[in-house]
C-alpha positions in Angstrom: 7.1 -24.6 5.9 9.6 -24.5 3.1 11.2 -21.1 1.6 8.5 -19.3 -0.4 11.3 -18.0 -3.0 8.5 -17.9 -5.5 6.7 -15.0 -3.6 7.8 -11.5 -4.4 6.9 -8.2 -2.9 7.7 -5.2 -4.7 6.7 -1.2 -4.4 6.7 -0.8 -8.0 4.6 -4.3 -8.8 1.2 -3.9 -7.8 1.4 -1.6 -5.2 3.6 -3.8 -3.1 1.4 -7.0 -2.9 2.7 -10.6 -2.9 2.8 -11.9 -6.4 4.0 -14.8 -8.1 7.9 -14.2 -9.0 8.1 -10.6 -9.6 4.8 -10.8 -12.3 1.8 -8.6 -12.3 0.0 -12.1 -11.0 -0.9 -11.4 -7.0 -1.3 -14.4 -4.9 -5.0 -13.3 -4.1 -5.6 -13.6 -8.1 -4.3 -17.3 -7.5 -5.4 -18.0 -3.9 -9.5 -16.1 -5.5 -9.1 -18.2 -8.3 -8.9 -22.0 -6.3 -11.5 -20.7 -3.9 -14.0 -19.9 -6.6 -13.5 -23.5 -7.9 -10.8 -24.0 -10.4 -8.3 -26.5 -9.9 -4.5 -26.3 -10.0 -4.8 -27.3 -13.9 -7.4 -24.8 -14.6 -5.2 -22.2 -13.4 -2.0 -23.5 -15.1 -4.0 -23.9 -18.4 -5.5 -19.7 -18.1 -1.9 -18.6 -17.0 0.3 -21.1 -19.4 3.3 -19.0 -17.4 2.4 -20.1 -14.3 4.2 -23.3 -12.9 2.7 -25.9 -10.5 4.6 -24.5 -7.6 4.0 -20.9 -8.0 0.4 -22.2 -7.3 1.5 -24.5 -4.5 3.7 -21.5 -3.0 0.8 -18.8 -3.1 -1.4 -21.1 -1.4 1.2 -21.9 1.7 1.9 -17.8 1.6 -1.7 -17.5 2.1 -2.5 -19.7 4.6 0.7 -18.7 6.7 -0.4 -15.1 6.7 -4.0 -15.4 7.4 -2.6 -18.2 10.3 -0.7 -14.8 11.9 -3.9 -12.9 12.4 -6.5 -13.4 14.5 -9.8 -12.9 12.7 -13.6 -11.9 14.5 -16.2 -14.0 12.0 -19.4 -12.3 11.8 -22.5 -14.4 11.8 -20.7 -17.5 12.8 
């Protein structure tokens, strides 16, 4: 996996979580958003300040943390 330069983590933005270059835009907002359905454009067109790879980057953040934790589904 490349750098993830894009993803910022910051006290004083949003309590600390991991957003999209220093902006009150978390990468669960982006990583809720694709799961709920809306493509890459969607999101670009609803957050015009929002480049392709911020998207791209929050989704490789997201993936390589939830790959560092062991999970327990229930009901699978």
């Amino acid at each position: 996996m490349g750098p993830l330069e894009r993803i910022t983590q910051r006290p004083d933005v949003m309590g600390g979580k991991a957003c999209i270059r220093g902006m009150r835009v978390t990468v669960g907002m982006v990583v809720g958003q694709v799961g709920a359905g809306h493509s890459v454009d969607d999101i670009l067109t609803d957050y015009p300040y929002l480049e392709r790879e911020d998207i791209l980057q929050a989704l490789r953040y997201a993936a390589w943390r939830a790959d560092e934790r062991e999970v327990e589904l229930v009901g699978v």
